[in-house]
N, C-alpha and C positions, 0 to 999 in steps of 0.2 A: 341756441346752438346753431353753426354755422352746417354747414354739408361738404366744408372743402373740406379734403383728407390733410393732415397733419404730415405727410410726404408724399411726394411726387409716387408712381410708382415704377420700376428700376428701368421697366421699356420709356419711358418720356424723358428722367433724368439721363438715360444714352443719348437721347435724340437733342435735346438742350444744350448739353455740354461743346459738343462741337457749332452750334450758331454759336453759341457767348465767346468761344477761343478765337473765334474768326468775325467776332462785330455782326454777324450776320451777310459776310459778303462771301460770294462762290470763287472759283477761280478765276483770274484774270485773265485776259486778255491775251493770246499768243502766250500760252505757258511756256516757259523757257525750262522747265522742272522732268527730265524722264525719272524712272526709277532709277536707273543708271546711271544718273549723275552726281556726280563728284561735289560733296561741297566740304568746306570748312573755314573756321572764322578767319578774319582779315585782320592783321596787326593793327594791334591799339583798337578795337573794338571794343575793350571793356570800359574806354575811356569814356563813352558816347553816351553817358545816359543811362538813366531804370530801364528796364525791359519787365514785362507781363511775366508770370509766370514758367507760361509754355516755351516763349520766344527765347527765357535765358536757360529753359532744358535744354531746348533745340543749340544755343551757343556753346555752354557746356560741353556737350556732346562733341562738338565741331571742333572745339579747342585742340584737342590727343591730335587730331591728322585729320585724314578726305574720311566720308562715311559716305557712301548712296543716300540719296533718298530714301530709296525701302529700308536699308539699316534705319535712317532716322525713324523710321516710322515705327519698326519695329521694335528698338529701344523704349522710346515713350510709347506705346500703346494704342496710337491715334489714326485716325484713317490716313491715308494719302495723301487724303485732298486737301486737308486740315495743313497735314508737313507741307503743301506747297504754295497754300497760302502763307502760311508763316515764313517757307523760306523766300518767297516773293517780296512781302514786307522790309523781313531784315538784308536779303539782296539791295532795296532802293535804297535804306539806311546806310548801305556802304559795309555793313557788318561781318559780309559772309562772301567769300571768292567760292567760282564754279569753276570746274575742270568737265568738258565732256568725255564723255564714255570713253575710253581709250577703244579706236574699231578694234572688231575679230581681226584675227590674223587670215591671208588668204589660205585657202586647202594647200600645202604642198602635194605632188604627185608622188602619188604610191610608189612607182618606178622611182623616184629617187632617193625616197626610204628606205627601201631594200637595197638598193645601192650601195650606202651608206652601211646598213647593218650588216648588210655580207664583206663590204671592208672592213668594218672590227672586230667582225667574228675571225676574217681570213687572219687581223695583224694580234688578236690577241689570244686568239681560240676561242 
């Protein structure tokens, strides 16, 4: 009789799963990836080739319009780090266009708010 267990136990299979999705490689280099960014697939990417499991959730997902990052992530179940190696990957691939963040808007001034609301209040009651 052997002494290895017959499965993993559920803390080790957590910690496995994300090396094997990612090869065992961390993130790259100058992440180009916030939460806040904007992605979704590039026309004619389904033309390109198998994809892995995860890389064709992550495509899937992208297909409908733009998702964040953190949506991505939060869809499939996965850490972060994981969505941005994968969307690093399929970025080189040509498979996936990024939109950054659209910026905040500047603060408008108070003073011109009320401005504004005491002329519609004044023209409509």
């Amino acid at each position: 009789m052997s002494d290895v267990p017959d499965e993993l136990p559920a803390e080790a299979a957590d910690l496995v799963r994300p090396y094997v999705i990612t090869n065992g490689r961390g993130l790259p280099q100058g992440d180009r990836f916030e939460l806040i960014t904007l992605v979704t697939a590039s026309e004619g990417s389904q033309q390109q080739g198998p994809l892995d499991p995860e890389k064709r959730s992550v495509m899937e997902l992208c297909e409908g319009g733009y998702l964040s990052v953190a949506e991505i992530a939060g869809h499939l179940d996965l850490p972060v780090g994981i969505i941005k190696v994968l969307l690093s990957d399929l970025a080189e691939e040509g498979r996936i266009m990024m939109r950054a963040p659209i910026p905040r808007a500047h603060l408008t001034d108070v003073q011109v708010l009320q401005e504004v609301l005491n002329g519609l209040q004044a023209r409509f009651g």
